[in-house]
C-alpha positions as CSV (number, residue, x, y, z in Angstrom):
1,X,16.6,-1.1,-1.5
2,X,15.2,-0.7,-5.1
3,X,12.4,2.0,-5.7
4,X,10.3,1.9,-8.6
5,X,9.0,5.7,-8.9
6,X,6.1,6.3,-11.5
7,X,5.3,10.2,-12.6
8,X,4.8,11.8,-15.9
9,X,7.0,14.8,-15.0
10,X,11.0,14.7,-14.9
11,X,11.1,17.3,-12.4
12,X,9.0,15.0,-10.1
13,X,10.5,11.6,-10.7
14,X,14.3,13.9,-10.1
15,X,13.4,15.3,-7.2
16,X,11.9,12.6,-5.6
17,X,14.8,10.5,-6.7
18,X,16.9,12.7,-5.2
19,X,14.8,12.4,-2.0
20,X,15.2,8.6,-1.4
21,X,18.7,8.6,-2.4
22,X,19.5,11.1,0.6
23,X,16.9,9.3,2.7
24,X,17.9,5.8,1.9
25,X,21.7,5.6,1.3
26,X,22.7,3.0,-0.9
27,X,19.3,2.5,-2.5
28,X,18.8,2.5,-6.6
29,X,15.7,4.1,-8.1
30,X,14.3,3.3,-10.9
31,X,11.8,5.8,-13.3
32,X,8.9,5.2,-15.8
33,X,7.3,7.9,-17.3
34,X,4.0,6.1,-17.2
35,X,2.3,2.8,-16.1
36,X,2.9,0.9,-18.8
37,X,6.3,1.4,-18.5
38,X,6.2,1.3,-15.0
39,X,4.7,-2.7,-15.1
40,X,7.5,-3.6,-17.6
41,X,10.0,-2.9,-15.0
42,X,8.7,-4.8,-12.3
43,X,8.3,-7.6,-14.6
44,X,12.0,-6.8,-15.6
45,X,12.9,-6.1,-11.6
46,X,11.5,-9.1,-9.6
47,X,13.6,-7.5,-6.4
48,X,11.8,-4.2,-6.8
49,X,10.7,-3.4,-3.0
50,X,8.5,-0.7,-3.5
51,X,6.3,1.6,-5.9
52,X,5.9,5.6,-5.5
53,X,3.0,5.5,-8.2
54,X,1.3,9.3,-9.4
55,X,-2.6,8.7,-9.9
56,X,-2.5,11.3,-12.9
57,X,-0.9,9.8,-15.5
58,X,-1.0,9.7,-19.2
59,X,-2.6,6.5,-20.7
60,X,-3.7,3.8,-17.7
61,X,-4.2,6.0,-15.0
62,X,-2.3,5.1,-11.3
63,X,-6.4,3.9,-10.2
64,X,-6.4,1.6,-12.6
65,X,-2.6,0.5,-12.4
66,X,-2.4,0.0,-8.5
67,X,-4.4,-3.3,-9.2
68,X,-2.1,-4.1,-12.2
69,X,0.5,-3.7,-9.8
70,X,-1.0,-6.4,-7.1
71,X,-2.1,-9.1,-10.0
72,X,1.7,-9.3,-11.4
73,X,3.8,-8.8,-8.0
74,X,1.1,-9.4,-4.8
75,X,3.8,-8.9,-2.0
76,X,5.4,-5.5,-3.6
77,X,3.7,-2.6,-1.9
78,X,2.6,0.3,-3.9
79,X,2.3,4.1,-2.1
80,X,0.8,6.9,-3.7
81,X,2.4,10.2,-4.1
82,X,-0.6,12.7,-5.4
83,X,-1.5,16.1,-5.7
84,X,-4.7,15.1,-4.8
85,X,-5.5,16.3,-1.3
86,X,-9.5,14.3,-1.8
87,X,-10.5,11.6,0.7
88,X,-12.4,9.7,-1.6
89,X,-9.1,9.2,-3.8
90,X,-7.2,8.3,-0.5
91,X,-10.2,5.7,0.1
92,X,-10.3,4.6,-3.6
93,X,-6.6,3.9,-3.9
94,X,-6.2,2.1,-0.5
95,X,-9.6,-0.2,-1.2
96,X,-7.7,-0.9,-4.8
97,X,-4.5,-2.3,-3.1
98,X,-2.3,0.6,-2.5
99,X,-0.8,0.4,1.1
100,X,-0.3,4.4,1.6
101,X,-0.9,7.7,0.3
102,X,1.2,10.8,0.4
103,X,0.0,14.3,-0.8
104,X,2.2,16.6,-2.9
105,X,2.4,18.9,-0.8
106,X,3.5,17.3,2.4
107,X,7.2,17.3,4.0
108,X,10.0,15.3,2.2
109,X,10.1,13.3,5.7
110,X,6.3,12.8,5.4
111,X,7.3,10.9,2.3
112,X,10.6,9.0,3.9
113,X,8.5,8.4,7.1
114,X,5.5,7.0,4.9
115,X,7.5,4.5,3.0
116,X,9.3,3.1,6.0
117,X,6.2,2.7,7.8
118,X,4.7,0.8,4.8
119,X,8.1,-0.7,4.5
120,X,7.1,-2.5,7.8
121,X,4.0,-4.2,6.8
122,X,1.9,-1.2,7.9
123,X,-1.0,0.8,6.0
124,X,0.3,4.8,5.9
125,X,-3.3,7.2,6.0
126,X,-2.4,10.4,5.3
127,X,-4.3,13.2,8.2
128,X,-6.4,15.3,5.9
129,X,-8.2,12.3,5.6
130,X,-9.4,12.4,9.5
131,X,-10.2,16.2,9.3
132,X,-14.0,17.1,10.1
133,X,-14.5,18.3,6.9
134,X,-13.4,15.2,5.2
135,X,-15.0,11.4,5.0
136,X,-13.0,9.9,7.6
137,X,-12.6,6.2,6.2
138,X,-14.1,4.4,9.0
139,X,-14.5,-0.4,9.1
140,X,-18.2,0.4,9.0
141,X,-18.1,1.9,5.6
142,X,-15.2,0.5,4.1
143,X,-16.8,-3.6,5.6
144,X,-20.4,-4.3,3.6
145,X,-20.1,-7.9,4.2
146,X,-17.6,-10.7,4.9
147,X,-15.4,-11.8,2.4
148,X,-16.0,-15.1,1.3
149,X,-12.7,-16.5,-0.1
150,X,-10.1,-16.0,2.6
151,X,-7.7,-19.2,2.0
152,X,-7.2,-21.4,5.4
153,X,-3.9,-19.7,6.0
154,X,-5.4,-16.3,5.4
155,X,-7.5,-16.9,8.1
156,X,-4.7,-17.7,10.3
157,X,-2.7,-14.7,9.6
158,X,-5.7,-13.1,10.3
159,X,-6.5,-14.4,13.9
160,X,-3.4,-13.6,15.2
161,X,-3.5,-10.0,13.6
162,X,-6.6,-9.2,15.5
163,X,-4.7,-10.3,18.5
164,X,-1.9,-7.5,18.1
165,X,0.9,-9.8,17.1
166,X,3.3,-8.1,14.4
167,X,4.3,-9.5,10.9
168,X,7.2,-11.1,12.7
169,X,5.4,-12.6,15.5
170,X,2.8,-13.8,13.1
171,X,5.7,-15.3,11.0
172,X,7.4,-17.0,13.8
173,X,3.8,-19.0,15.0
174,X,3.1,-19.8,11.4
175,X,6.8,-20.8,10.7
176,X,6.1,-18.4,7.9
177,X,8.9,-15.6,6.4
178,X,7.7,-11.6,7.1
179,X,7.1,-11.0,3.5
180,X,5.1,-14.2,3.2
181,X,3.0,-12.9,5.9
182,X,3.0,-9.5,3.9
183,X,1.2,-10.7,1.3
184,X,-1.0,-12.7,3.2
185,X,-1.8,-9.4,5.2
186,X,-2.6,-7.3,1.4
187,X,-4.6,-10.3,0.2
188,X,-7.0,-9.9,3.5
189,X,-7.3,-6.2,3.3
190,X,-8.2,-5.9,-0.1
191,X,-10.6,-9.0,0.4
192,X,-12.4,-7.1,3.1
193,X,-12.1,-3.8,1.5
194,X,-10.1,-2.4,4.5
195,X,-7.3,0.1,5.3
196,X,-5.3,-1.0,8.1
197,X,-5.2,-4.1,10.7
198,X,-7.8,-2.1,13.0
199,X,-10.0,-2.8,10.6
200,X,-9.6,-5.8,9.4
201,X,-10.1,-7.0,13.0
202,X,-13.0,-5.2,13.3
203,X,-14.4,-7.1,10.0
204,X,-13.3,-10.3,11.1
205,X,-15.3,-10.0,13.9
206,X,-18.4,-8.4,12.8
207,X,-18.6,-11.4,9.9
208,X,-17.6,-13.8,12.7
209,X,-14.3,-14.8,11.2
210,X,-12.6,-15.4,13.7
């Protein structure tokens, strides 16, 4: 597995380094120091299979480069790894493309766990997010109105994820390959402006999608 890991501190990008070498043996990270340098190597890295991307960054902020990331490489998955305990950054970077978020402060397995579930086509929320005194990020809110533009196939990927069936499942009917249905999966979340596949049922239904 390659790693792409984007953090303005050395003693960050090291450690986590460290991290996913122990946690994924025979893996190869990669470092940039900041997003621009971070977008050269995926465009230098086409087999890159994921991002660890800081939101505090020098220069195009990890906000703005989550998107960045999507337009130039749609099916590489991008988590977050912030100090930023806030639910409305959680919300923000998930509606912009990102398919988890990990605090700073949690567990080194938090971290491992959180990049394999990703890893497997899923949407990683961190807790905090579901605490009372937090904004819970619920379809209602996250769902204004029905996205417009879902392609033909989209819409097929998306029945049969509102039906339960896995990436690989939804691959086999579709005679499609799991990453192929990966992207298809990103493409509908972030053109309903959801989180995870409960939700994107629940907007497909309420906008009578499927």
């Amino acid at each position: 597995m390659k790693i792409l890991i984007v953090d303005d501190h050395s003693v960050v990008r090291e450690g986590v380094a460290a991290l996913l070498l122990s946690g994924f043996a025979g893996s190869c990270v990669l470092e940039a120091h900041d997003c621009a340098r971070g977008l050269d190597i995926v465009d230098e890295h086409p087999d890159l299979d994921i991002v660890v991307l800081d939101l505090g960054l020098p220069g195009m902020g990890g906000m703005s480069a989550i998107p960045e990331f999507g337009r130039r490489r749609p099916a590489l998955p991008v988590i977050v790894l912030s100090s930023s305990e806030n639910a409305h950054d959680v919300k923000e970077a998930l509606a912009l493309g990102a398919l988890g978020y990990v605090p700073k402060s949690a567990s080194r397995q938090t971290l491992l766990d959180a990049m394999e579930f990703v890893l497997k086509g899923h949407v990683y929320v961190p807790p905090f997010t579901l605490l009372p005194d937090t904004a819970p990020v619920a379809a209602s809110e996250a769902v204004e109105e029905p996205a417009p533009h879902l392609t033909t196939r989209q819409l097929e990927v998306l029945k049969l994820l509102s039906r339960g069936l896995s990436n690989k499942e939804i691959g086999n009917t579709l005679d499609l390959s799991e990453k192929t249905v990966k992207v298809h999966i990103t493409s509908i979340f972030r053109s309903l402006h959801v989180i995870n596949r409960t939700q994107a049922a629940s907007a497909a239904r309420q906008g009578n999608l499927i």
